[in-house]
N, C-alpha and C positions, 0 to 999 in steps of 0.2 A: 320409295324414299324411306319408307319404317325399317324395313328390311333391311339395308345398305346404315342405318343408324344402328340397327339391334349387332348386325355385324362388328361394328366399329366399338360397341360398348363392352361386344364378346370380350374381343383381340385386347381391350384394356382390362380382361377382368372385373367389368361393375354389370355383372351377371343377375344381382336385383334390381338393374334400373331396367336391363333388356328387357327382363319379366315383366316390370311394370308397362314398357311401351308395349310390350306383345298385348300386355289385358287391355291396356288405353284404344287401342286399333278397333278392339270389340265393340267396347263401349262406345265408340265413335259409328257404330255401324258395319269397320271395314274388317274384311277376311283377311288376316295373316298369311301370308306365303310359305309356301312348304317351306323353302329354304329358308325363312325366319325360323319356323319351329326345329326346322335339322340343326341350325347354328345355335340358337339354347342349348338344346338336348346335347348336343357334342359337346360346348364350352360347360355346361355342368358335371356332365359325368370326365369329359379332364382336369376336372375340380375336383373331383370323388365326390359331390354331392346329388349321390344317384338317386335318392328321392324325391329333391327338387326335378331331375333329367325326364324321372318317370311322371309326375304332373302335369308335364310341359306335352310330354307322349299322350296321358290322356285327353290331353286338352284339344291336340290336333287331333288322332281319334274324333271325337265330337263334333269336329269343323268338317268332317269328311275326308279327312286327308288319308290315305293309305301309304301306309309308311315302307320305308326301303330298305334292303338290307343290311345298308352300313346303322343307320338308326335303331333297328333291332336290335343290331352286334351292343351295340354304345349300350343299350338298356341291360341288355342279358350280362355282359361282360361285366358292366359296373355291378351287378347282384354280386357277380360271383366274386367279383375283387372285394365286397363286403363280407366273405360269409355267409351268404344270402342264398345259397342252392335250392332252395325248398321256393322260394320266390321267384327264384329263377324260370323253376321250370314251371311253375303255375303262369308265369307270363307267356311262356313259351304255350301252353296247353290253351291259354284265351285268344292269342293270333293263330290259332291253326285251325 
């Protein structure tokens, strides 16, 4: 059900309330679903708010989740749509 709400708040754009239900899941005890943290991290970085996308990556990281290549592409690509090359590839250099 969080999952399917964090979706729906993507698709309208209220991208700090998603955040907020992703932490509340925790706090409640329960594991977030990969495809909650895929749908942050994409609706932030087609935001261009690539440092909130990459939080959201670490976060899953920490929950065990091993992330997929579209969700890499989203993190790397949003560096580099920053300016951010040096960043880039130092993320690229911690996933390998």
């Amino acid at each position: 059900m969080y999952a399917t709400l964090i979706g729906v708040l993507c698709e309208r754009e209220e991208y700090s309330e998603a955040l907020r239900l992703l932490e509340e899941m925790g706090k409640q005890g329960l594991k977030p679903t990969l495809d909650a943290c895929k749908t942050i991290i994409g609706s932030y970085h087609g935001a261009g708010s690539v440092e909130e996308a990459r939080q959201v990556f670490g976060r899953m990281v920490e929950l065990g989740f091993i992330p997929n290549t579209t969700t890499l592409n989203d993190l790397v690509e949003g560096k580099q749509n920053d300016a951010d090359i040096e960043d880039s590839n130092n993320l690229l250099k911690q996933l390998a």
